[in-house]
C-alpha positions in Angstrom: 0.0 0.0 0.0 1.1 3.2 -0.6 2.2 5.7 1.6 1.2 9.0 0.1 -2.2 9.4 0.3 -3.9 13.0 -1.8 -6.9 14.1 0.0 -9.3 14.8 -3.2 -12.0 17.4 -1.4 -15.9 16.3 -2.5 -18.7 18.5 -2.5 -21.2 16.3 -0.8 -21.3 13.8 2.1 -20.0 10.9 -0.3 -19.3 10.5 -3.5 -18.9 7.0 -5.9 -16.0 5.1 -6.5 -16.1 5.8 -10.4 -17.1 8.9 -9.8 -14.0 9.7 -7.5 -11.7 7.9 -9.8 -12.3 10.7 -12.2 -12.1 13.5 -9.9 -8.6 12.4 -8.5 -7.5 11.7 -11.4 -6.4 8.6 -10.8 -8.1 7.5 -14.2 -9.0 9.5 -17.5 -12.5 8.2 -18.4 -15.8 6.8 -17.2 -15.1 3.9 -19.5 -11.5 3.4 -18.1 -12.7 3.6 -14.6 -15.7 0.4 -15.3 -12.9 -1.9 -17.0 -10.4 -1.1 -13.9 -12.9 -1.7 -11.2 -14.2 -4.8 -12.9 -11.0 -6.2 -13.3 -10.8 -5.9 -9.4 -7.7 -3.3 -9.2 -9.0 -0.9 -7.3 -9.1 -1.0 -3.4 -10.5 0.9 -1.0 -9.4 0.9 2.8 -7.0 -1.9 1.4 -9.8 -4.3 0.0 -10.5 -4.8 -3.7 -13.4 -3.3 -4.6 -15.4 -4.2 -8.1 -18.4 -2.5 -7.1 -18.6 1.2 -9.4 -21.3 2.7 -7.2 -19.2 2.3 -4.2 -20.3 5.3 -2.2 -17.0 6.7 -0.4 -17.0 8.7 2.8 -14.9 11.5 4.3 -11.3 9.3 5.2 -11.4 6.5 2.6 -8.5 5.7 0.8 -8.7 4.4 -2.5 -5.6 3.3 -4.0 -5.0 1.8 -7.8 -1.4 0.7 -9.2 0.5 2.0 -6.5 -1.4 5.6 -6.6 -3.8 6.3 -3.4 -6.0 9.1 -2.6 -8.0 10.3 0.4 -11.7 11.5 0.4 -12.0 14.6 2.3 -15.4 16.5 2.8 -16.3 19.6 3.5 -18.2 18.8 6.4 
């Protein structure tokens, strides 16, 4: 896991995983970020996750090929 972790600010409460992909730019497309999650490398608080509509809260890491960012809200 990596040790640098962005914090990626959201406008609401959560936000979902493909959604967030996108917005950290962790990934360039909507597209890109179905095939990655499907092919089960994305994690979030260290656990794969294959699920797109993953909502993520304020503190969640999500982490894909060795890049991780944080989800921070405004709240």
């Amino acid at each position: 896991m990596s040790d640098i972790h962005d914090a990626v600010q959201i406008r609401d409460e959560s936000i979902r995983l493909g959604q967030f992909l996108k917005l950290a730019n962790l990934i360039e497309s909507g597209a890109e970020a179905k095939e990655v999650i499907a092919d089960g490398l994305v994690s979030v608080n260290g656990e794969v996750e294959v699920r797109r509509g993953r909502q993520l809260r304020d503190g969640d890491v999500v982490e894909i090929g060795g890049m991780a960012a944080r989800v921070s809200s405004q709240s």
